[in-house]
C-alpha positions as CSV (number, residue, x, y, z in Angstrom):
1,X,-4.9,0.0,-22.4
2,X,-3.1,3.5,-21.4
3,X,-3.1,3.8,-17.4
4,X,-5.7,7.0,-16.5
5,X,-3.2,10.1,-15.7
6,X,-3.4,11.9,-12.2
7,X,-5.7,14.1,-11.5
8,X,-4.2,17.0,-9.6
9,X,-7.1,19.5,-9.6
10,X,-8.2,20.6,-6.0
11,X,-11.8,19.5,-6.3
12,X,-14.2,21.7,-3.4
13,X,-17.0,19.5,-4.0
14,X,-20.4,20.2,-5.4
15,X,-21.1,23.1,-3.2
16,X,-19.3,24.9,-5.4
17,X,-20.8,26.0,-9.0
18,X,-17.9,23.7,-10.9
19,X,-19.5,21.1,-8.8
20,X,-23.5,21.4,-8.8
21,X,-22.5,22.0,-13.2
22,X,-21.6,17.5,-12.5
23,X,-24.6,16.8,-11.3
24,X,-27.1,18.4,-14.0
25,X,-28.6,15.4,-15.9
26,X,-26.2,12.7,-15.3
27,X,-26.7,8.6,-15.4
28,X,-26.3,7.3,-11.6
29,X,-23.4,5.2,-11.4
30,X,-23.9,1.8,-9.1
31,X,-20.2,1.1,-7.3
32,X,-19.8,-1.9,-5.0
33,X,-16.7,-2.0,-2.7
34,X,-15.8,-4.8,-0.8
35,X,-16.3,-8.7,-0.2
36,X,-17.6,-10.0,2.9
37,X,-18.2,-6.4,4.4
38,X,-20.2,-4.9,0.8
39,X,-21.4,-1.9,0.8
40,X,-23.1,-0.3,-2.3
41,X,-23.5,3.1,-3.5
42,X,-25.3,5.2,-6.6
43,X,-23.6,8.2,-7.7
44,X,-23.6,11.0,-10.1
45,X,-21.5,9.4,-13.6
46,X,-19.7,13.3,-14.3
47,X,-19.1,13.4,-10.8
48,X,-16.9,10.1,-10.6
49,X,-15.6,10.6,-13.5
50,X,-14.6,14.4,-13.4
51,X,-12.5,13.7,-9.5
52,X,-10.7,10.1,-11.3
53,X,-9.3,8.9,-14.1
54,X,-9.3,5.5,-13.0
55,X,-13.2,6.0,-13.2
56,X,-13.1,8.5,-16.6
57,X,-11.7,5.0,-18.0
58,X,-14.0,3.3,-17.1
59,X,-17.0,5.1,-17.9
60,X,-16.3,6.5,-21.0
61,X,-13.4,4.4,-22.2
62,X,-13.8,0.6,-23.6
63,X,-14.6,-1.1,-20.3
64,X,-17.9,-3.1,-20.1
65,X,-18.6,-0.9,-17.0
66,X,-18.8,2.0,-19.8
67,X,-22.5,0.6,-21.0
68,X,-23.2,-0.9,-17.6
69,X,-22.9,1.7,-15.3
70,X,-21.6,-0.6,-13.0
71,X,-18.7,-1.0,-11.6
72,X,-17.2,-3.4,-8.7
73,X,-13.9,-2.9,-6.2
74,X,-13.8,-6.1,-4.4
75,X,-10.3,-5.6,-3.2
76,X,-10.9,-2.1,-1.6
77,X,-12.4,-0.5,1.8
78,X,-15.8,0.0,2.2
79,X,-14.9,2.5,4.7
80,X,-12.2,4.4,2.5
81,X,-14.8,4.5,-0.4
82,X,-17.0,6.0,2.1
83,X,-14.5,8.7,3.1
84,X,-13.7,9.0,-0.3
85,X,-17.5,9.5,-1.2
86,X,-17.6,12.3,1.6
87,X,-14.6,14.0,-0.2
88,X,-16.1,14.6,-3.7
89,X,-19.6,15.9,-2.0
90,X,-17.8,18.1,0.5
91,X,-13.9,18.5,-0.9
92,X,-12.8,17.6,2.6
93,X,-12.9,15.5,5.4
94,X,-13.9,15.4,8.8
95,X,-11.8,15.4,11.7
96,X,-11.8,11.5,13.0
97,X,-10.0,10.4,16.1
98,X,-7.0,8.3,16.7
99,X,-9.4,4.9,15.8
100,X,-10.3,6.8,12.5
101,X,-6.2,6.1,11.2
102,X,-6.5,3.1,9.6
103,X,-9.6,4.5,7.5
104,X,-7.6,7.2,6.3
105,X,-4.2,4.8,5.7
106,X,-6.8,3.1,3.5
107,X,-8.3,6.0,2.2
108,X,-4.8,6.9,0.7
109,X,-4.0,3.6,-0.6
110,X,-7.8,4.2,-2.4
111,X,-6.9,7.5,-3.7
112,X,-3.6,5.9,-5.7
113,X,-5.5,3.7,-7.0
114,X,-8.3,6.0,-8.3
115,X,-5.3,8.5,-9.4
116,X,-6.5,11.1,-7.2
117,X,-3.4,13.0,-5.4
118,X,-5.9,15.7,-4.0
119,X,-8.2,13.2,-2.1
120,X,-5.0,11.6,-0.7
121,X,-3.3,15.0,0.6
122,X,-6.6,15.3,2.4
123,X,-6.3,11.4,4.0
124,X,-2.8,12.7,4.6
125,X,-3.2,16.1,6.4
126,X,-5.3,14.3,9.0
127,X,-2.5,11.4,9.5
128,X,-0.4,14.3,9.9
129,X,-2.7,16.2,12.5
130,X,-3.5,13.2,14.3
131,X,0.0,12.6,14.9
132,X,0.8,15.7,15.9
133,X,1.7,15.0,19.7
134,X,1.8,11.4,19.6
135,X,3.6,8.8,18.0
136,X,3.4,6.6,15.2
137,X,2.0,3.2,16.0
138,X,4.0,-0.2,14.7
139,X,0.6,-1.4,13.0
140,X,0.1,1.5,11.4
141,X,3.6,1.5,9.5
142,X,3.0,-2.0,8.8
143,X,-0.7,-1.1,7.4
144,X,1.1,1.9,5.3
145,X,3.9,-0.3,4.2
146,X,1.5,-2.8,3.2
147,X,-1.1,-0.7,0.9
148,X,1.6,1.4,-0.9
149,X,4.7,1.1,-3.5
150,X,7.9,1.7,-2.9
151,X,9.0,5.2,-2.9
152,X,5.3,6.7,-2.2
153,X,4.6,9.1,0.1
154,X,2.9,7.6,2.6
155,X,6.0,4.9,3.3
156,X,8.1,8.2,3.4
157,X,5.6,9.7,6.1
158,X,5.6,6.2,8.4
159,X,9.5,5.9,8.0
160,X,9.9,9.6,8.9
161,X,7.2,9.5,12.0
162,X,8.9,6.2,12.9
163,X,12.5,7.6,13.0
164,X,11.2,10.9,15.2
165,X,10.0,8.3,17.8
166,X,13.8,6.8,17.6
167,X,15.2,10.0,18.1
168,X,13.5,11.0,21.3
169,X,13.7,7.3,22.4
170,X,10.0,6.5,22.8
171,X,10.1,2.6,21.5
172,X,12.3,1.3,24.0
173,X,9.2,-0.7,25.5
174,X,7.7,-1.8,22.0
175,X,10.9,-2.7,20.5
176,X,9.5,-6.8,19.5
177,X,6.5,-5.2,18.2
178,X,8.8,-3.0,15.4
179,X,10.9,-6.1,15.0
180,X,7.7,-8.2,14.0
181,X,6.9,-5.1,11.5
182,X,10.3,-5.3,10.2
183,X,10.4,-8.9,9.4
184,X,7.2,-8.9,8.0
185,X,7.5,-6.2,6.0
186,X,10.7,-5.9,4.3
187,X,10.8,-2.9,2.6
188,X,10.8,-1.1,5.9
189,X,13.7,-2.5,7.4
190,X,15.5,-2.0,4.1
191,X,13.9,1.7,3.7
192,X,14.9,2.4,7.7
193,X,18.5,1.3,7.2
194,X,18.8,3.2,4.1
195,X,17.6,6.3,6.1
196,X,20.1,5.6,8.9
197,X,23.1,5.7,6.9
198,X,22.3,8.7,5.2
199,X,21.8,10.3,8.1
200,X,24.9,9.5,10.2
201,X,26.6,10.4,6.8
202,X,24.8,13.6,7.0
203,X,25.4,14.8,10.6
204,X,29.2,13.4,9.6
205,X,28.8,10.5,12.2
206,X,32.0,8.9,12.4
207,X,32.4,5.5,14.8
208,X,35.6,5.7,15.5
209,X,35.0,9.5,17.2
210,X,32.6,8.6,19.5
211,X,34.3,5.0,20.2
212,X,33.4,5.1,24.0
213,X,29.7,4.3,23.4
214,X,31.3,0.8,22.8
215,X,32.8,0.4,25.7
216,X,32.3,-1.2,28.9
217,X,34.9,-0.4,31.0
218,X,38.1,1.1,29.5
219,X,37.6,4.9,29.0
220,X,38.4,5.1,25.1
221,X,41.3,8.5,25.7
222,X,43.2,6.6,27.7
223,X,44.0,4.1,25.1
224,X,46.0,6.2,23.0
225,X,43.7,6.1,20.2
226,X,45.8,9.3,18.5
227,X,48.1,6.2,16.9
228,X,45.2,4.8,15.4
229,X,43.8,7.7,13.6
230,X,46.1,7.7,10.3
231,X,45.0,4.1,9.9
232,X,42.9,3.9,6.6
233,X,39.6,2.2,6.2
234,X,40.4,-1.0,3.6
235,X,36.7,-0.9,2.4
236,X,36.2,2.7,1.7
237,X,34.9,3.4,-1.7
């Protein structure tokens, strides 16, 4: 079967005429989310269907859940489906606290999976405002690490609020607790080194310039380092 497409429509939720129009003499869908923490909910068919084409395909495609009506996510938040189930009522989200940002880590993870870019620049802009004047925890780059693919968005958000915090030196004291992320999660030490080079190679970084930050106790002029500076590098491609 052909993966659902994205749905990039900015959805205001069914305030809005486009959004009472999904609710006019529709089946009610049944959706449980979760395992050991279930939660259950019964919505409008159009609605679910018109916000994601993961559940277009599945209610109106060849899944069983097409003739059911019923359709179970065992492997996902209860408490992102929630937030997602607040988004296609209202089109937005409400303001949460700094507790709230695993919820909307999760809630972005949800929206990929449910091919709903809109819903996730929502979970995003409050990551984003949340973070505004502090820094990015090490659990919550692991968490975003952990729920999203290479390349998405979301790792390129943590590595990028990660790397602010290394330029104004604010994880001195929590260095162990970024090595643990980094050795659990791989992709992020890979993904940080990568980001690294390119920006030394950016700014034009060059070691041998700024050689007495690797030094002790000769001062690095004095060593007549202007012999040196013709020397090639053997390795450079």
């Amino acid at each position: 079967m052909t993966a659902p497409t994205s749905s990039k429509v900015r959805f205001k939720g069914v305030n809005s005429e486009e959004g009472l129009k999904l609710l006019e003499g529709c089946d009610a869908v049944k959706v449980i989310v979760g395992t050991e923490t279930q939660k259950t909910w019964s919505l409008p068919k159009k609605l679910l269907a018109h916000v994601s084409p993961f559940f277009d395909a599945a209610l109106n495609g060849s899944w069983v859940e097409a003739t059911s009506n019923d359709i179970s996510l065992p492997e996902d938040n209860p408490a992102a489906f929630e937030t997602f189930v607040q988004w296609i009522y209202s089109g937005k989200l409400v303001t949460g606290s700094m507790d709230d940002i695993p919820r909307y880590i999760r809630a972005w993870t949800l929206g990929d999976k449910l091919r709903c870019p809109a819903f996730q620049d929502c979970a995003m802009l409050h990551l984003l405002h949340l973070h505004m004047r502090v820094y990015v925890e090490p659990k919550t780059v692991q968490l975003a690490y952990e729920g999203s693919m290479a390349g998405s968005r979301l790792r390129k958000w943590a590595l990028q609020e990660f790397s602010s915090g290394i330029t104004c030196g604010k994880y001195v004291d929590t260095a162990e607790e970024w090595a643990c992320v980094a050795k659990n999660t791989v992709d992020f030490g890979y993904d940080y080194v990568q980001a690294s080079a390119a920006s030394f190679a950016a700014l034009g970084f060059n070691p041998f310039e700024a050689g007495q930050q690797y030094l002790e106790v000769l001062v690095y002029e004095d060593e007549g380092i202007e012999k040196w500076e013709m020397a090639p590098k053997v390795n450079d491609k």
